[in-house]
N, C-alpha and C positions, 0 to 999 in steps of 0.2 A: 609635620615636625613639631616639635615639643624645643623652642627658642630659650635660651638663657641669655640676654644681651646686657652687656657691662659697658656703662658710661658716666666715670665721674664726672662728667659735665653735663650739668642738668638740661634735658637737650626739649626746654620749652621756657616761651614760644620759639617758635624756630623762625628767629627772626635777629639773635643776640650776634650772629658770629657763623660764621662754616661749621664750625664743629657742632652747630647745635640743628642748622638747618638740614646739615646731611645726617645727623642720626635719626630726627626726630622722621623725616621723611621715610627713611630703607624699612625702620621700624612700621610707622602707619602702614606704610606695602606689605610688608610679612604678617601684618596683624589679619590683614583679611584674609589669608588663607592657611595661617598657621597659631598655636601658643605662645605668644613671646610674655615672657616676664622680663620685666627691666629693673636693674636693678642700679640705680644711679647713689647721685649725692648732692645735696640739697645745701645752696650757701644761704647768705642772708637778705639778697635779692627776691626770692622766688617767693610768692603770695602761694596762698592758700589755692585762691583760682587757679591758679596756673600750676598747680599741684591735682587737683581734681581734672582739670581738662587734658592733661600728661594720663592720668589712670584710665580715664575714656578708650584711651588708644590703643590701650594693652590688655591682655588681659590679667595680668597680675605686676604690680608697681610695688617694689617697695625702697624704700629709701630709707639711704643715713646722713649723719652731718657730714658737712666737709668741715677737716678741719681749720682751727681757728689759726693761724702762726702767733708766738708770744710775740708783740710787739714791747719797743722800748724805746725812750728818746735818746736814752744814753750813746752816747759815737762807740763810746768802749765798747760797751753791751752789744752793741751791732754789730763792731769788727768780730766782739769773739763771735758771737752769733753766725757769721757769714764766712768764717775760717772752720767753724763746726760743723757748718752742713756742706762745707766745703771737701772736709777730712771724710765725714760719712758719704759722701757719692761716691768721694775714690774709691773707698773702701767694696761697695757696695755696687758698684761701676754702674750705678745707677742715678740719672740727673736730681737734680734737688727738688724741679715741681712734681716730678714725680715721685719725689717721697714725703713730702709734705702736703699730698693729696691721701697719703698710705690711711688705710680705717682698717684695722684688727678686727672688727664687729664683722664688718662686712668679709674682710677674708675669710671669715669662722662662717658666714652664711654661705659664702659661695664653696665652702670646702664639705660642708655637711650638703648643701645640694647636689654637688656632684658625687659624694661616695654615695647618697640614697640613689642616682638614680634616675634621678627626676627629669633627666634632659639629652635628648640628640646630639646638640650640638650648643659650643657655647662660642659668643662673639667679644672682640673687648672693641668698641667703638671710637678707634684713635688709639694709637701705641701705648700713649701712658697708662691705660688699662691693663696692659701686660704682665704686670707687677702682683695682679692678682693669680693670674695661670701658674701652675704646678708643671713640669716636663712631664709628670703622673699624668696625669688628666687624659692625656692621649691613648691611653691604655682603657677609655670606658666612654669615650665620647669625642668627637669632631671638636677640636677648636682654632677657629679664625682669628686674625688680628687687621682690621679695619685702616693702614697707617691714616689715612687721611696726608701725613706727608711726613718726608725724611726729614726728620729732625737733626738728624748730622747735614746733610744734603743742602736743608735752609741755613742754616747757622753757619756752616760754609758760606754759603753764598752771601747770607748778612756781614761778614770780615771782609770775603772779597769785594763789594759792592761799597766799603766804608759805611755802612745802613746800621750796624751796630749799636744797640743803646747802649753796651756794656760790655768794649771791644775787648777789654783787658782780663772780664771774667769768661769770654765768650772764647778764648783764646786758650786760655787752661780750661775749659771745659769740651774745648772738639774730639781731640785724641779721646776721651771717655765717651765720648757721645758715640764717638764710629764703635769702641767696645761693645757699647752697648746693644744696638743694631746691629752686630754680630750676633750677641748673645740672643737677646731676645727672639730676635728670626727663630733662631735653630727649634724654638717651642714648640711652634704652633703646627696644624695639621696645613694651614692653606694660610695664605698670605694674600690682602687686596690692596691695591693702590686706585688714585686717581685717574694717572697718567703715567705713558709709555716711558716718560724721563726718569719717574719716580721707580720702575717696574726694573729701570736699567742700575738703578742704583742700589736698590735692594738685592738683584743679583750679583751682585761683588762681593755680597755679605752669605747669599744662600742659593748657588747656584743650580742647585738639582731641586729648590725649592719651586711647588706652584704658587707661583705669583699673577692674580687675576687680575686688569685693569678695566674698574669701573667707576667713569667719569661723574660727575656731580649735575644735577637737573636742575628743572624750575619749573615749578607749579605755571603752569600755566593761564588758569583762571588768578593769579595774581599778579601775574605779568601780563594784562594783553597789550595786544599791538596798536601802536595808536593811531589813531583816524585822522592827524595831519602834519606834518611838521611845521613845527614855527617860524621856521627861515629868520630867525636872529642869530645874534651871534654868542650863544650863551653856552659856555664849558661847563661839566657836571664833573665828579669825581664823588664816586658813592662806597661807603667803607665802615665800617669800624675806626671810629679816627683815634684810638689808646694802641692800634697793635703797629710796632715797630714799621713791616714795609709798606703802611698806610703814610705812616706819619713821613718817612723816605718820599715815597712817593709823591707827598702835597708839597712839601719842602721845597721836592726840586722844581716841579713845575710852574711852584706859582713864585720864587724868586730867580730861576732862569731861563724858561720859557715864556710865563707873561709879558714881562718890561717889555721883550723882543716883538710880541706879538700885538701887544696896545701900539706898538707903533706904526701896524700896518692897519687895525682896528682898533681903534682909541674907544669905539664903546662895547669891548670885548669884556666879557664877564668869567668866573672860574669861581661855579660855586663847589664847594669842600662840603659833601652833604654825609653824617652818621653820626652816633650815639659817642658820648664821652669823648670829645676830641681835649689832645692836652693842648696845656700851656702853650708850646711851641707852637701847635696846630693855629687857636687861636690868635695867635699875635700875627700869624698872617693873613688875617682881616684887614691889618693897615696896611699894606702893599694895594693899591692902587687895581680896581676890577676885581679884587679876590676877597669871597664872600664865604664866609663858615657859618654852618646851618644848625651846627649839632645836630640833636635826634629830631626827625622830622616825623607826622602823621602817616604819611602816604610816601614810601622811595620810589610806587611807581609814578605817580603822581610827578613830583620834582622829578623824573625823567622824562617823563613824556612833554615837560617844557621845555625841555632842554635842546638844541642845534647838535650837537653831538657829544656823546661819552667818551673824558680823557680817560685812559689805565696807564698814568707812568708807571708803571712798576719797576725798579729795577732790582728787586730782590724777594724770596719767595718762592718755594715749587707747588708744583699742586695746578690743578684747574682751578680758575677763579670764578666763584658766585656770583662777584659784582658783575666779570663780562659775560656771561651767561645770561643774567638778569635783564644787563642792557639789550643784548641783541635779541631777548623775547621781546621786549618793551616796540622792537622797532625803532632804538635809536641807534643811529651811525657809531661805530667805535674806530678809533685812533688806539690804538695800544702797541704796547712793548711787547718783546718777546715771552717775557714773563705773561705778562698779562696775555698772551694770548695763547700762551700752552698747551698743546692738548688736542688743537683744534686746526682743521682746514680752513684758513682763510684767507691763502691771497691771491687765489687765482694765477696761475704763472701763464694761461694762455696759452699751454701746449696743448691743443685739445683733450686735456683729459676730464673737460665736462665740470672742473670743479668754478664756480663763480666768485670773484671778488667779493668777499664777506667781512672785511674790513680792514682799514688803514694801516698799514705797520708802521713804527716811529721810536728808536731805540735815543737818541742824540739831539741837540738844543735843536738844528739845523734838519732833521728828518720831521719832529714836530712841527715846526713853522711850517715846513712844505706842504705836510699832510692834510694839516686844518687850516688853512690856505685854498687847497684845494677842494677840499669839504665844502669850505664857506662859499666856493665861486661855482659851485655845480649843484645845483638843485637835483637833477636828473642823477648825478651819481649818489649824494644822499639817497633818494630812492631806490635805487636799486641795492645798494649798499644794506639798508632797513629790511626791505623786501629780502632778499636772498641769509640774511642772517635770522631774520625769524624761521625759515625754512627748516634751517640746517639746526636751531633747536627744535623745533618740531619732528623733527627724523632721529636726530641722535640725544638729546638731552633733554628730557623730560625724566620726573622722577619715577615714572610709572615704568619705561626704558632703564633707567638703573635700580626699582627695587626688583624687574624681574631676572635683570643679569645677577642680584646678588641671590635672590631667593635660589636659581639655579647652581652658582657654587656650592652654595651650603646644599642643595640636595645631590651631588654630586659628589662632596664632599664625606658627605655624612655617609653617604653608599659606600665608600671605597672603606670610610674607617669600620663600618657593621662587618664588611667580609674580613677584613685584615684579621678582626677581633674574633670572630664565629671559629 
């Protein structure tokens, strides 16, 4: 196949975020048995390096800016500013970051590549790419939309959860968001999620649509399992510490989980480990055991010291990287519902063969119990490690979801060549 893939988010290294790890990976997979050109957008972060080692991977790169938004100190200037792009989403029934990702350049490149010709089938990598697909397009090539996750679906669930950075914009903006997810579905030739929750959501929107669900991996040679546990008592939480149900997440656990849990372990630890964590994230260094790491050398490294991996999560859809990551590392997880979506983990014991692959813990009093429990069973730690490497080894690796996508799009692509012949 002859690949077009569309990702305004510069998806290297794949190491910044989800969105960057799962493009960059499906892409490396399709590159060794197929053409893919990627056609991304490049902000003010990304080196020169990391632009030459992204083209490595492909066989043709090209990029544009992202752009820049005018910025202003003015309150006025902001308010109009923020009422303006306010009025153009209505209008446009289309969110704000995804039009203030929008590049003319590039829609003119990807509009002259598809009337020449040039390609099978075209992918956009995360929804917000959608913006570039024409409902044409479908009339001379296969195209996919990658969500990576409902964006009505989270932002729901960010309201209902009080997780919210900006309850009040977040609240006039859902009704448009669900619009939108209508509309945009109805585009594309084939539709992929992460998870079955995600897969149920999007069919409210496009019922007779194919929606494939393939989950998110981990390299394995960066995750290995590790050769012992430390039997202390030390909490991880590994993330992105600037994205909203990161920042939810650390909030809660480490000022109403902690107190309760230093007082059955007074030398209990809860280190906050990822890149850019804000203000709020920070100040919760002076809370008593709770340690924020920022961006660290090595994430497997600071897990494999770790006693077990907290995921409060209480907001967010999608399969999660972080508990993925952990349970290759071999470390125990404790997670939420959230955090563990997606995935067989709790053993119910009706013999149906599935094994305890880690701790569930939704509420103040579920966490105490769990890592309580963690902490006073050596023997179920190990097995716990043990049976969760497993089940990434079987179902989540990315070499197992680049070959599930590779198979959409050649399926895909077949169905639109006969449709069109």
């Amino acid at each position: 196949m002859n690949i077009l893939m569309l990702s305004s988010t510069f998806p290297y290294p794949p190491s910044r975020g989800g969105t960057e790890i799962r493009t960059y990976n499906l892409l490396k997979y399709l590159s060794q048995h197929h053409l893919v050109t990627l056609v991304t957008q490049r902000h003010t972060a990304v080196t020169d390096a990391e632009v030459e080692a992204l083209r490595s991977a492909v066989t043709e790169l090209v990029i544009f800016p992202l752009p820049e938004p005018a910025r202003s100190t003015n309150r006025f200037v902001q308010t109009v500013g923020s009422l303006s792009r306010f009025a153009q989403a209505i209008n446009q029934t289309t969110p704000p970051n995804v039009l203030h990702r929008y590049s003319q350049p590039m829609q003119d490149w990807v509009n002259q590549a598809v009337t020449a010709g040039n390609y099978d089938v075209i992918t956009c990598e995360h929804s917000v790419n959608e913006i570039y697909i024409h409902p044409a397009f479908r009339q001379s090539l296969a195209t996919i939309v990658d969500v990576h996750s409902s964006v009505y679906a989270w932002t729901r669930n960010h309201l209902e959860m009080g997780a919210s950075l900006h309850p009040w914009r977040d609240r006039l903006y859902l009704p448009l968001l669900k619009r939108y997810e209508q509309r945009y579905c109805q585009k594309f030739s084939q539709i992929v999620v992460t998870t079955e929750e995600d897969q149920q959501e999007l069919l409210k929107f496009s019922p007779h649509k194919p929606i494939a669900v393939i989950p998110n991996g981990v390299d394995l040679d960066l995750f290995p399992y590790r050769t012992h546990d430390p039997s202390s008592y030390d909490l991880i939480f590994i993330g992105a510490m600037d994205a909203s149900h990161n920042i939810d997440a650390a909030c809660f656990f480490a000022r109403e989980v902690m107190p309760l849990l230093r007082q059955r372990y007074p030398q209990a630890t809860f280190r906050i480990v990822g890149a850019r964590p804000t203000p709020e994230v920070q100040q919760l260094s002076h809370l008593p055991g709770v340690i924020v790491t920022g961006q660290v050398d090595s994430m497997v490294e600071e897990l494999h010291k770790s006693t077990l991996a907290v995921i409060p999560l209480r907001t967010g859809f999608g399969i999660k990287n972080k508990t993925l990551e952990a349970m290759a590392a071999g470390v125990p997880v404790v997670g939420s519902d959230r955090a563990l979506e997606g995935l067989a983990v709790d053993g119910d014991g009706d013999g149906d063969g599935i094994p305890l692959r880690a701790l569930r813990a939704n509420t103040v009093a579920e966490y105490l119990t769990a890592i309580e429990r963690a902490f006073e069973d050596a023997n179920l730690r190990y097995h716990l490690a043990q049976a969760s490497r497993i089940l990434i080894e079987q179902f989540y690796t990315w070499e197992r979801a680049g070959a599930a996508y590779e198979q959409v799009l050649l399926n895909i692509t077949g169905k639109c060549h006969r449709s069109m012949s």
